[in-house]
C-alpha positions as a printed Julia matrix, in Angstrom:
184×3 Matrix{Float64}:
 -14.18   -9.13  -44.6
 -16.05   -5.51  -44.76
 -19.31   -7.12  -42.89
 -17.24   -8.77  -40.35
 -15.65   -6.18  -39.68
 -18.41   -3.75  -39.52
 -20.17   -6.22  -37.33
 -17.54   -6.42  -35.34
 -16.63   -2.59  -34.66
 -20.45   -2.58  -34.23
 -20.14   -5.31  -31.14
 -17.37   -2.97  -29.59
 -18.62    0.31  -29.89
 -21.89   -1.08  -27.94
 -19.72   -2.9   -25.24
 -18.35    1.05  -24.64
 -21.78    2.07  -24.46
 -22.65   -0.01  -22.38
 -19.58    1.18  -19.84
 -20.39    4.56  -20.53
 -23.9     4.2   -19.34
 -23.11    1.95  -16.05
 -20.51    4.57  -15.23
 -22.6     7.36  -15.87
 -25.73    5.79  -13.92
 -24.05    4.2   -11.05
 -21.32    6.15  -10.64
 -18.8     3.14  -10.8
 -15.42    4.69  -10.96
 -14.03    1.42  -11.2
 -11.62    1.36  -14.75
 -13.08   -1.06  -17.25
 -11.74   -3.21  -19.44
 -12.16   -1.42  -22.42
 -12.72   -3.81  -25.84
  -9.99   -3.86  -28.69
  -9.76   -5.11  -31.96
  -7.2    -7.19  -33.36
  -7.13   -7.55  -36.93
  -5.17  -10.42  -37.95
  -4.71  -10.63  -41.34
  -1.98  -11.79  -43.86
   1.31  -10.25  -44.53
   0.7    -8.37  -48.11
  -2.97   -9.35  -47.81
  -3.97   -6.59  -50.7
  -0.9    -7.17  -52.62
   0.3    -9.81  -55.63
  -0.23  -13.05  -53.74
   2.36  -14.91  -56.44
   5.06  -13.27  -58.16
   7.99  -15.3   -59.89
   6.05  -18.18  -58.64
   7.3   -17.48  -55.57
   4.37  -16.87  -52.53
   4.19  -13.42  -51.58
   1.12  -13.31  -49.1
   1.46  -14.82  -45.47
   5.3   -14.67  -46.28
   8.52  -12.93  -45.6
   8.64  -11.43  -49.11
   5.61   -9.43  -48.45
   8.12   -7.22  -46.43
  10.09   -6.53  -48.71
   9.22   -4.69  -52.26
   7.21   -7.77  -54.32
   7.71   -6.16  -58.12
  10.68   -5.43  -59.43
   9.14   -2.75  -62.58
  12.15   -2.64  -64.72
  13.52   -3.98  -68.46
  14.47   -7.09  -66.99
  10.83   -7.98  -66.01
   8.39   -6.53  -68.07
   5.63   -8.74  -66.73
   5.89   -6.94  -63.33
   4.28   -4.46  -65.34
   0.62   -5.64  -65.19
   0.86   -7.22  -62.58
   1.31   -3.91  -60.62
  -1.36   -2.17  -63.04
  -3.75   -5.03  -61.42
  -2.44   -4.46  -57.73
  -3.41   -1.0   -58.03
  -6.19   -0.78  -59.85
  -7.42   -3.41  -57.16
  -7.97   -0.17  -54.79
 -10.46    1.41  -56.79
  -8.97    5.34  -56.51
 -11.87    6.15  -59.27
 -14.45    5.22  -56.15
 -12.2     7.6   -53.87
 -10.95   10.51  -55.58
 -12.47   12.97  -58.14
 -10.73   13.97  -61.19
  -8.79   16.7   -59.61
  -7.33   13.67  -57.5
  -8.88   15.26  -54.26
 -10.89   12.92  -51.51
 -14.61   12.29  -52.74
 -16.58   14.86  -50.12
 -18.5    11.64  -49.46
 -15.83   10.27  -47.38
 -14.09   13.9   -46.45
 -17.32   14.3   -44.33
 -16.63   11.44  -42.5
 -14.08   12.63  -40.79
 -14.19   13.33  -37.16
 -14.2    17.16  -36.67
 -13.13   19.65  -33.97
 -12.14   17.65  -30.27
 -13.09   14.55  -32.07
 -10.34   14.4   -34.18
  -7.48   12.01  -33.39
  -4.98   14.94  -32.74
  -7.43   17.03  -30.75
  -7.14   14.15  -28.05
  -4.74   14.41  -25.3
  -4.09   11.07  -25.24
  -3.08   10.49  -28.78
  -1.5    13.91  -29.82
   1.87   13.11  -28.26
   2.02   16.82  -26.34
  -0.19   17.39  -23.68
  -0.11   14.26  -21.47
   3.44   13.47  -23.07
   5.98   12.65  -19.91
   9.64   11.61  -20.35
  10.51    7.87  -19.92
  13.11    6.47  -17.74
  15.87    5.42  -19.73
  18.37    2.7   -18.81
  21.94    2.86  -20.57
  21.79    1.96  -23.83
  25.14    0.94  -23.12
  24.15   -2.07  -20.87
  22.42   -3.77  -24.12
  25.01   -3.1   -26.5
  26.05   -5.88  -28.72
  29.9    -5.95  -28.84
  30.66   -6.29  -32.63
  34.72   -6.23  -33.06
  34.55   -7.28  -36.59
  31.96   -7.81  -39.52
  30.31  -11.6   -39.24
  32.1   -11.84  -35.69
  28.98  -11.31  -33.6
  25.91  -13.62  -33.3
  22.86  -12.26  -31.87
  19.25  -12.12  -32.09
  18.04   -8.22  -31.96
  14.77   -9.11  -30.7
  15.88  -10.68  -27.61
  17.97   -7.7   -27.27
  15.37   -5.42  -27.81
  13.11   -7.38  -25.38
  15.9    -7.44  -22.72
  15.61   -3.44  -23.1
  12.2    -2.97  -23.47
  11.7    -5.5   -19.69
  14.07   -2.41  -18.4
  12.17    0.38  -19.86
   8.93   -0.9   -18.48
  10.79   -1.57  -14.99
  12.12    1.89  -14.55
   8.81    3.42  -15.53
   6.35    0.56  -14.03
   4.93    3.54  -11.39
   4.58    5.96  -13.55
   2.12    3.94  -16.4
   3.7     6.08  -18.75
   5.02    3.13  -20.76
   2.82   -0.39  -21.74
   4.09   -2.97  -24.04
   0.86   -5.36  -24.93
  -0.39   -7.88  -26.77
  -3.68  -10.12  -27.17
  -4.47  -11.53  -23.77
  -7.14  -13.52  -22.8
  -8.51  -10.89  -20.52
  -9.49   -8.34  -22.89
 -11.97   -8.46  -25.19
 -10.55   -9.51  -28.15
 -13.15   -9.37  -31.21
């Protein structure tokens, strides 16, 4: 997983070279489609795959809390000793429990730091979204057990408004995988 991975942000960051440079060069103002990764991986993917002999990874349960670490199941016990040993904090941390200054360095410093850019801090280019009444998507429930709905197609009813009422100011994007992007 680590070398396809690594080969993989390797392939992006070159395609944004290479977008950098034909912008730079030509002087192509033209926006680019810019590469993304999706990582698609397993549901609890680094957690207890089995527990109760009941499949954890890939499933609903790895939502949910997968050990219950009490009296009544003391073999929960090593299995979570395994789980967390499995992330190697010895590698990470020094015995003071601080970040190895191996990896501390690695992090990006001054503007290139993820809150130092205006586009990710949440403040600077921050504008307020249109808003439709919540109102209009409520769910009448008069009584428990009385109502049957689906709160994702609610939520996606709201979210089509959202993105209508703000569609010309690009201040709100809903996405997914498309097979126009890049997708590594």
């Amino acid at each position: 997983m680590h070398q396809l991975m690594a080969a993989t942000m390797e392939e992006a960051i070159e395609d944004i070279r290479q977008i950098q440079k034909n912008a730079r060069n030509t002087n192509d103002a033209v926006r680019p489609r810019w590469p993304m990764i999706v990582l698609r991986s397993p549901k609890g993917w680094t957690g207890p795959k089995v527990v109760d002999g009941l499949q954890i990874e890939g499933t609903f349960r790895a939502h949910q809390v997968p050990l219950i670490v009490d009296s009544g199941h003391p073999d929960h016990v090593a299995q979570l000793e395994s789980w967390m040993k499995s992330y190697k904090a010895e590698e990470l941390f020094d015995e003071n429990g601080r970040l190895i200054s191996e990896l501390a360095e690695l992090a990006p410093k001054g503007d290139r730091r993820m809150g130092a850019n205006a586009h990710a801090n949440g403040g600077i280019l921050l504008r307020d979204l249109r808003m439709p009444d919540f109102r209009l998507h409520a769910v009448s429930v008069p009584s428990p057990r009385a109502t049957d709905a689906q709160d994702t197609l609610v939520l996606g009813k709201f979210l089509r408004d959202v993105a209508t009422l703000n569609q010309d100011q690009r201040n709100f994007r809903i996405f997914g995988p498309t097979r126009r992007s890049p997708i590594y």
